[in-house]
C-alpha positions, -999 to +999 in steps of 0.1 A: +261+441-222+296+450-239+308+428-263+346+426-268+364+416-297+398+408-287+429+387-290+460+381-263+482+409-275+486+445-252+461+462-271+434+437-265+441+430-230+439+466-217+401+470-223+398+430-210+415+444-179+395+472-171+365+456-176+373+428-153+381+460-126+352+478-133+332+443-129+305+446-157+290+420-177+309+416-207+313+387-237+341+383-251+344+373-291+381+357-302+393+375-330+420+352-340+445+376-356+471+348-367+444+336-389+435+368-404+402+365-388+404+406-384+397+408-420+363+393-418+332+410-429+318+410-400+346+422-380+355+449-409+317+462-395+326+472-360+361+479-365+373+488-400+409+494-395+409+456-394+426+463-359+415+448-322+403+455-297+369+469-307+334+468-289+297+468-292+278+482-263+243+468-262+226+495-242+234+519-270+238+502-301+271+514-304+305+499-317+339+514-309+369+505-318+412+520-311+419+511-280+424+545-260+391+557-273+376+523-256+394+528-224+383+567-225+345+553-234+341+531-209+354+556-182+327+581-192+303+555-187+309+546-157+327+574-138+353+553-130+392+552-135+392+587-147+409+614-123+393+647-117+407+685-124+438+685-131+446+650-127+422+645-153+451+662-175+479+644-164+460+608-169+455+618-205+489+631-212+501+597-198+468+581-217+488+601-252+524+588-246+513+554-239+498+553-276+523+573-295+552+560-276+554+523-257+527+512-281+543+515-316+579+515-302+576+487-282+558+467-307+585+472-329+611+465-307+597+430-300+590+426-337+628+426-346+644+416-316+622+389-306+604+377-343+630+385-368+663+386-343+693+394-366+674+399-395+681+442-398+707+450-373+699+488-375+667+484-369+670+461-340+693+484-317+672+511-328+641+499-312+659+484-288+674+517-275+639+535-278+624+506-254+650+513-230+646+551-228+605+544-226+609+520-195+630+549-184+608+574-188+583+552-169+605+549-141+614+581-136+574+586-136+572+560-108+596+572-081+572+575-053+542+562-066+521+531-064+499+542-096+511+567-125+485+589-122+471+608-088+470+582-059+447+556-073+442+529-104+434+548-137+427+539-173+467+550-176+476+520-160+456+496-179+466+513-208+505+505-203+507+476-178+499+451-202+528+464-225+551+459-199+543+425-196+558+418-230+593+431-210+613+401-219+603+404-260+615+441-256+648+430-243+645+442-209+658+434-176+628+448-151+658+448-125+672+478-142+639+494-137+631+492-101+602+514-103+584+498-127+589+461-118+572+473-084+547+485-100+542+459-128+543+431-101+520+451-077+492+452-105+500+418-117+490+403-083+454+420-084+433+390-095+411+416-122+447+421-142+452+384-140+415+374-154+421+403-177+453+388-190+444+358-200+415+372-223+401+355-250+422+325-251+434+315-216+467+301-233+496+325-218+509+327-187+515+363-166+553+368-168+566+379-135+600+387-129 
């Protein structure tokens, strides 16, 4: 049994996602990060950057947390949503930009354009410009193909598609994107990334364009 600790942010809902794909038996534990429950003890334990997602894997006895490493994990486990040769290459590279690049950037971007709006103008269209050029970047990736990696689902897309949902808090009109609101609302209607989505709480509704 896995045993996810998660909370209804991007982060958290890539590993939700891919566990609902892969079909496994998995509990999931609220980590309720607006209460600073990610500080707890207990929590601190499993994952001590004080960060979600994390996970405990029964079978093993072992806890895991960042979620790329997860995603990575739970590929190698069960030889799925990993491309082969070369494609195994590209799907990491892809795996790489998503964390050092749509992750922190877009986060920030939605922290001062959507949380703190006016608050430090520089900062603001800063972010704001990086989130375009990222959904760019994706686009440009997604001319002429349904996935963003070789010709079938990988942990790349679970690792970015839930970012993407947040395109409105990033100040982004999908329709400028064409590519990647196809693929967005392709994925969106497959009923894993909608279980996925609405892991642990249930509360937010899919935004679809």
């Amino acid at each position: 049994m896995i045993h996810l600790y998660t909370w209804d942010t991007p982060n958290g809902r890539k590993v939700s996602i891919m566990l609902e794909e892969l079909g496994v038996p998995y509990e999931v534990h609220a980590v309720d990060i607006g209460k600073g429950e990610q500080h707890e003890p207990e929590f601190l334990a499993i994952s001590p950057n004080n960060r979600i997602p994390a996970i405990v894997d029964d079978e093993i006895g072992m806890s895991l947390f960042e979620s790329g490493a997860i995603l990575l994990y739970l590929a190698e486990k069960t030889g799925r949503f990993m491309p082969e040769g070369d494609q195994k290459w590209q799907a990491m590279q892809w795996l790489m930009w998503q964390m050092g690049g749509p992750g922190p950037m877009l986060g920030q971007a939605h922290h001062f354009s959507y949380y703190n709006p006016g608050k430090s103008p520089y900062a603001q269209e800063r972010y704001e410009k990086e989130a375009a050029r990222l959904y760019g970047v994706l686009d440009k990736r997604l001319e002429g193909r349904d996935y963003v990696v070789g010709e079938a689902l990988s942990v790349v897309d679970f690792a970015i598609w839930p970012w993407v949902s947040r395109y409105e808090r990033h100040m982004i009109d999908l329709n400028a994107f064409p590519n990647v609101k196809r693929w967005y609302v392709a994925l969106a209607a497959r009923p894993a990334f909608q279980r996925g989505y609405r892991q642990p709480s249930g509360s937010d509704p899919l935004p679809l364009p």
